[in-house]
C-alpha positions, 0 to 999 in steps of 0.5 A: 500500500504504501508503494502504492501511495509512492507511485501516485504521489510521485506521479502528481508531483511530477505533473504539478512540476511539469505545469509549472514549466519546468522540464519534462526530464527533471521532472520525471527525474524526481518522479522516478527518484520518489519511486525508487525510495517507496520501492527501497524502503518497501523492501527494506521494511521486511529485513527491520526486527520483529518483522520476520516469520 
């Protein structure tokens, strides 16, 4: 789910960014950064203690 939330709020960041007149490729860049931290942290989240079956 909260991959899910990462996604979409970077997807929305990255068009407000684009609206506003910057570069599409810059934008996308942040985009694309906010994604792989969501997706980092997703999969760090099973190696934290107490998390492991």
């Amino acid at each position: 789910m909260g991959f899910l939330l990462s996604l979409m709020g970077a997807l929305v960041i990255w068009l407000v960014i684009w609206a506003l007149g910057y570069s599409g490729l810059d934008s996308a860049l942040l985009a694309i950064a906010i994604i792989v931290i969501g997706a980092t942290a997703r999969l760090l989240v099973g190696y934290l203690p107490g998390r492991r079956s």
